[in-house]
N, C-alpha and C positions, 0 to 999 in steps of 0.2 A: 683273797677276799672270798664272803660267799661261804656255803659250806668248805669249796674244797678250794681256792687258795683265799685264806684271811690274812688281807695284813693290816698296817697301819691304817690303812683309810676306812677300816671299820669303824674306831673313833673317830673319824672326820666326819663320817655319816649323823652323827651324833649334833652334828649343827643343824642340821636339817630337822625343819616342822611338818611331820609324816600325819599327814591325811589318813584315819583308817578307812574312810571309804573312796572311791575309784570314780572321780567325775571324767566323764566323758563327751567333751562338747559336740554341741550340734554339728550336723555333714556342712561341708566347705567345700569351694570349687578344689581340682585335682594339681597338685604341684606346689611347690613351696613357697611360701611369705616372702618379702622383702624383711629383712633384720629389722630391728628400731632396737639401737644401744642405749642403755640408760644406766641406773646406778644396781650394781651388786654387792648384794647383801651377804656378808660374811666375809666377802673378799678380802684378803691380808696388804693387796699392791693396790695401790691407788688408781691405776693405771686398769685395771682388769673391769672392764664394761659385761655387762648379761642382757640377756633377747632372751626370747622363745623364739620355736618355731613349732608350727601345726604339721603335725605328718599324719597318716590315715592309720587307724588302728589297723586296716585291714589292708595290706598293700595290693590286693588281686581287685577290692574296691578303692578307687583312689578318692572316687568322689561319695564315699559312704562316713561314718563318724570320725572326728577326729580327738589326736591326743597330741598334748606336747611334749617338745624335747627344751629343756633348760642349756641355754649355749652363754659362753664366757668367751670375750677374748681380750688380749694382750695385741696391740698395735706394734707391728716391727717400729725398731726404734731408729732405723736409717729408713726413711721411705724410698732414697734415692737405688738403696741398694734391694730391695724387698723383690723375692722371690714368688714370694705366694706365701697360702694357707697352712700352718702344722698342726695336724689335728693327734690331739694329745689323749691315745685311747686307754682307758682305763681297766683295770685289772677286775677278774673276779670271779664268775659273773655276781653282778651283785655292786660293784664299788660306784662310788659318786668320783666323779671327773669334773666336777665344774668351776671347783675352785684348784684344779693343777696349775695353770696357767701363772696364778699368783708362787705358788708351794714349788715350780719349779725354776723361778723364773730367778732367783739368785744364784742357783748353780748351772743355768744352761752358759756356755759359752759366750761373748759377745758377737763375734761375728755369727752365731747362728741366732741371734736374738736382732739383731740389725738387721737380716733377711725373710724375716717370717712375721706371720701373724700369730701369735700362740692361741691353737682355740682349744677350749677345752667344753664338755659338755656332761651334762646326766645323761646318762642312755635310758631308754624307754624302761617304765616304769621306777627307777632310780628316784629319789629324795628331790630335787627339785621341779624335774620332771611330774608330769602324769603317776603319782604312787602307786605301788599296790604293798597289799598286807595282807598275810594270812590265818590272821587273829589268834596267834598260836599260845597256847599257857607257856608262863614264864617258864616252869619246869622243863619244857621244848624248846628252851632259845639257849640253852648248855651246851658247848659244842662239844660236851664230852657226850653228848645225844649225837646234834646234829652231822659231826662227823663220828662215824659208826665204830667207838670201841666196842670189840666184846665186854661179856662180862668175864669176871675173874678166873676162869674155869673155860673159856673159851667160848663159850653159851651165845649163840646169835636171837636166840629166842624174844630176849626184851630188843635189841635192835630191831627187829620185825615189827614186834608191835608200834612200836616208835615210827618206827617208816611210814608203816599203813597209818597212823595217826597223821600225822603232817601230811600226808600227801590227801586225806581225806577233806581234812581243815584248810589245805589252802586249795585244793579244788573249792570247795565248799563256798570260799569266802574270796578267793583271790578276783573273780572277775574277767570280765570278756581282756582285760589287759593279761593279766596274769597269764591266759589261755597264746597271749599273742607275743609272748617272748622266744624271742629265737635268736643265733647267731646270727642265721642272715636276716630275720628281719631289722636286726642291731646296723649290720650292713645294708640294705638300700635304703634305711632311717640318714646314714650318713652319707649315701649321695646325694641325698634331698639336700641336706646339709650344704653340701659340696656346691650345689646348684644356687641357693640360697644365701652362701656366701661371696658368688659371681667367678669360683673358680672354674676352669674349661680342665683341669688337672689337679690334685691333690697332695699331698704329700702326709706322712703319719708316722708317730711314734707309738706302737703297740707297747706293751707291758703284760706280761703274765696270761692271762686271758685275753687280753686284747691283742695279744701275737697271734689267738687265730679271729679274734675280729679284724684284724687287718689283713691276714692273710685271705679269710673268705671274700673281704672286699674287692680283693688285690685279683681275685677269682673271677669272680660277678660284676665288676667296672671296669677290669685291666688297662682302658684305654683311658681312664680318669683318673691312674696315676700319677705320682711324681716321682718323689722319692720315700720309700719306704723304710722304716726301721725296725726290727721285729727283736725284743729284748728278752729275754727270758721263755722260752719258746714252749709249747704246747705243742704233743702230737697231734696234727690231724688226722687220725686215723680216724675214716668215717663210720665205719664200722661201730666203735666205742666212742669215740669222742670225747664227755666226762667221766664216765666210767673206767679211761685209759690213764685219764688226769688224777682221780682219783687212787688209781692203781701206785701210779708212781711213785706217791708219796712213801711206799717200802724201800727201791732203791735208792730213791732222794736223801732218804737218812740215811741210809748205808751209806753212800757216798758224803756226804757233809760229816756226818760225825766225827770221823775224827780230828777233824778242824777243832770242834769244840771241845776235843781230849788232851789237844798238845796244849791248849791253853788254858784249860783247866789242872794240867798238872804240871804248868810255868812257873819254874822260883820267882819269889815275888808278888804273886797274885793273890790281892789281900782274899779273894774268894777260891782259892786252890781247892782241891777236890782230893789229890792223889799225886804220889810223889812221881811216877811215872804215867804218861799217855795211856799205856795197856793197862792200867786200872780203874780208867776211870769207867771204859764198858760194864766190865762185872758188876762196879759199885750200884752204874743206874741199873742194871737188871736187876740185883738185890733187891733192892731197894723200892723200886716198881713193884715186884711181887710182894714184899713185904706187906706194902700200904695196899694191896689186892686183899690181906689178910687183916690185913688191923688199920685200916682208915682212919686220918688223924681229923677233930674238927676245926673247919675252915669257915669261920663267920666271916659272909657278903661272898661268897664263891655260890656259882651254881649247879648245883647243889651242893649246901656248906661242908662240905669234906673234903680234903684231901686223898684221894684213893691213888691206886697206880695208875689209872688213865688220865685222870688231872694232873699226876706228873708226867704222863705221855704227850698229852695235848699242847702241854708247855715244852716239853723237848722240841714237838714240831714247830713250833712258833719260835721257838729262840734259834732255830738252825736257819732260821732267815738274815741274818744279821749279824756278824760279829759281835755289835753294839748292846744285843740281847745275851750274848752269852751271859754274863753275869744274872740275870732275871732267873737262868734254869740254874746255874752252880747254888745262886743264895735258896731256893726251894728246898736243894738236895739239902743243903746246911742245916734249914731249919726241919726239915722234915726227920732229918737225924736227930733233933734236939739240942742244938748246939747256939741258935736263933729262934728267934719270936717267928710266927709266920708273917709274911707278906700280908699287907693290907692287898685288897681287892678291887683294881680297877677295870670295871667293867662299862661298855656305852648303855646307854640307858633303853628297857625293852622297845622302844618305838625306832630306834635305829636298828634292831636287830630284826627288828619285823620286818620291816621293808629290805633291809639286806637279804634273808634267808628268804622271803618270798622271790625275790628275783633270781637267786639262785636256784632254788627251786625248780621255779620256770620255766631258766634258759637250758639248764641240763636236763630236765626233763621232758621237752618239748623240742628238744633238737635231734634225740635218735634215743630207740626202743632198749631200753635195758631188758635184761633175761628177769624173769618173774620171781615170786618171791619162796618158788620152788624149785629152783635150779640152780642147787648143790650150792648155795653160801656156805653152807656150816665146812661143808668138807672142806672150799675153795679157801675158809678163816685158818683149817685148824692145818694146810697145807703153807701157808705164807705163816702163822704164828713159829712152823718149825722152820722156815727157811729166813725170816726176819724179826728176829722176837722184838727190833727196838720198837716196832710199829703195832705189834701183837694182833698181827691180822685184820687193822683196821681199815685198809686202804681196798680190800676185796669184800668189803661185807657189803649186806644188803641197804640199800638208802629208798627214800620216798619214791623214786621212779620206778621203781618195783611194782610198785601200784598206780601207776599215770596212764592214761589213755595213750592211744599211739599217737604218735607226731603227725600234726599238719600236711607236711612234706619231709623228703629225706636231708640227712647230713648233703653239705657242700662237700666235693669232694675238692682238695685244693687240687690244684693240675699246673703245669710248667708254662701255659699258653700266656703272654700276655707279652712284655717288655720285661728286660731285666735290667731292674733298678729298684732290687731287693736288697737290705742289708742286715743278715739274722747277728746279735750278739747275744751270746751266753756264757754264764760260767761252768766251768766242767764240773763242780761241785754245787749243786744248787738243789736246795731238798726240796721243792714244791714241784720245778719244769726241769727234770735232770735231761745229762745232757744227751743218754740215748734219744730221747723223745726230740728232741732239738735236732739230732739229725737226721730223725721221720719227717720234718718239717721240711730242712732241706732239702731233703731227696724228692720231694710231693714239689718242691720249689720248680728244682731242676737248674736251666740254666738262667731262669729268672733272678737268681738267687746267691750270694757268697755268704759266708758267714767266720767272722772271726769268734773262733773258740779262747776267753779267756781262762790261765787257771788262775782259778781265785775259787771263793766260795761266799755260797750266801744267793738270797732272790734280788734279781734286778741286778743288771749289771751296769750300764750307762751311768755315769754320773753318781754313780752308788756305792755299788761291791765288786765288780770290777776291778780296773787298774787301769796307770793311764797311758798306756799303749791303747789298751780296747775304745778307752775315751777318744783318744786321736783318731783313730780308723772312721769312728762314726762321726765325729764331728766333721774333718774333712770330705767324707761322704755328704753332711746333710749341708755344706756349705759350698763344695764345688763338685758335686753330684762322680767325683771317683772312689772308685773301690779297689779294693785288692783285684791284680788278674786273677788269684785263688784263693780258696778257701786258705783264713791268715789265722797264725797261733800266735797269743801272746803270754809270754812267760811269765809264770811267778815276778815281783817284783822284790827284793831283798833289801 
């Protein structure tokens, strides 16, 4: 989600009616509302109730302006057996979380759906919530922009420009919220939450990005946890932060790719690619350069062409999912000439505004990126020869190049709290690979176990996974045991 992980629930965002301006209610006393449940709009389960709650724009003034947070919940469905609150944190920074609760609520297990209340929420400035937007021209909301391919040639020069553009426009336009996104202010938004909901303890399902919003919570509340889940994991290295998240995304294909090569060159697959796995690499480099040189046109894409980084951009997006493979095999197809191109589904520019503004934000307002002179080009033209599937786009220059410095520093995670951490990930996952997953654990310590599954793809739980990893964490979030160690679970055949 967000510039740097985007997934499905960027079209989810698309339900959402985005404010371009930033209302900010009158100062209210210091501490959180009592709920008031009533009917939610969008919602898919009948069952799924919404509230607001007022949190302080400024948490250092508690009693100064406030803003809302958009909250959902899902009623455990055995009251007799209800444990507490599962707060359902969402990926991104950038993604809408308010209707999870409905969206996961056929695949969570029974017995952890008997025990819990599923809450799920917008986080601050997100689509229900308090918006922001940073009124960017359409041409700006391409992620073949937003996330920083070179040009053809290696050229960082229009990413720069690009950078310093967005990050002027959404300084410009984004607002005393926009200024106030952060990871931890995400985290003590949700012990308000927590308080608000009448729990003395919590419990949470991070995902993607929200594996270090729960981690940083897990940090800064320790003692208002319960049980935690931390799914596809995020380096905490406080140092980088997004910048590191960003980074990854070079060995994340490395590692995922050839998932999508033995199945692309599978007898039988009406979208085959090549007769053996080790072909199908060359093909997409080919091929990728090719359309660096001769761009095919792509009416309703942004911008209408198909070049080698719109086939890049869709490479990263389809190594999220098995399910997507076929999206990138039929591109290469038609990009060969062999197929009509793809029709163009893209969310409509008011969801991407308020996605990219909050991502924006939160990566930029959480820790000081190096400026917009210090050595991108060389750091591009260094990962283009060591990663060509990502062509140096995971180390170029982005908006925070140009962002004022941070409020306050990076959370550093730390080991202190209770341990009743439980990290899943898959060993192959291109967005949070699994080096980064065990910077998390080790920042955990002994707070922390983590079952490494291998499989491939983002999101493991309930997803892409396998269900050994499913067992481990279910049993975990239903009778609060874990491995006595870190547990592997095998391929499944």
């Amino acid at each position: 989600m967000g510039i740097i992980h985007r997934t499905a629930a960027v079209a989810a965002a698309a339900i959402a009616v985005l404010a371009t301006t930033v209302p900010v209610a009158a100062a209210a006393p210091a501490g959180p509302a009592p709920l008031t449940w009533g009917a939610c709009d969008g919602a898919t389960a009948p069952e799924q109730r919404c509230a607001t709650l007022a949190v302080p724009l400024d948490h250092s003034r508690p009693d100064g302006p406030r803003i809302t947070l958009a909250v959902s919940r899902i009623a455990a469905a055995r009251p007799e057996l209800r444990r507490g609150s599962l707060l359902l944190i969402p990926g991104g920074p950038g993604g809408t979380g308010l209707n999870t609760p409905s969206a996961v609520l056929g695949r969570l297990p029974q017995e952890v759906r008997d025990r819990y209340d599923l809450i799920g929420f917008d986080p601050r400035g997100v689509g229900h919530s308090t918006p922001v937007d940073c009124g960017l021209a359409h041409e700006d909301l391409s992620m073949v922009r937003l996330r920083p391919w070179p040009a053809a040639d290696g050229s960082t020069a229009a990413n720069t420009a690009t950078a310093r553009r967005v990050a002027e426009t959404c300084l410009a336009h984004g607002g005393p919220v926009l200024r106030s996104l952060s990871t931890a202010n995400e985290a003590r938004d949700l012990d308000l939450l927590r308080q608000a909901l009448g729990e003395r303890r919590i419990s949470a399902w991070g995902t993607s990005y929200g594996t270090y919003v729960g981690a940083v919570y897990a940090t800064m509340f320790p003692a208002h946890t319960d049980r935690i889940v931390l799914d596809s994991n995020d380096d905490p290295d406080p140092a980088k932060v997004g910048r590191g998240w960003l980074a990854a995304f070079g060995p994340g294909a490395e590692d995922r790719f050839p998932d999508f090569a033995a199945w692309a060159a599978a007898p039988g697959n009406p979208d085959r690619l090549a007769d053996t796995p080790e072909q199908v690499r060359p093909l997409f480099l080919d091929l990728a350069a090719r359309l660096d040189r001769a761009p095919l046109p792509w009416p309703g894409a942004n911008p209408p062409v198909l070049n080698g980084n719109a086939l890049r951009e869709t490479m990263v997006e389809s190594l999220y999912d098995d399910e997507k493979f076929p999206v990138l095999a039929r591109l290469v197809l038609a990009a060969q000439g062999s197929r009509p191109l793809p029709a163009v589904q893209a969310p409509p520019d008011a969801a991407l505004q308020n996605t990219v503004a909050v991502s924006v934000g939160t990566l930029c307002n959480d820790v000081a990126w190096p400026p917009a002179a210090a050595g991108y080009p060389q750091a591009v033209a260094r990962e283009r020869a060591a990663r060509p599937l990502t062509a140096g786009m995971p180390v170029n220059v982005m908006p925070c190049a140009f962002w004022p410095a941070p409020a306050e520093p990076p959370v550093r995670v730390t080991p202190r709290g209770p341990s009743n951490v439980l990290l899943v990930q898959n060993l192959r996952d291109p967005a949070t690979p699994y080096r980064g997953a065990l910077k998390l654990r080790q920042a955990l310590g002994d707070r922390a176990r983590m079952v490494a599954v291998d499989s491939g793809g983002h999101d493991a739980y309930l997803a892409n996974g396998n269900a050994c990893g499913d067992a481990l964490v279910t049993r975990f979030l239903v009778t609060g045991g874990r491995p006595a160690a870190d547990a592997f679970c095998p391929a499944e055949r």
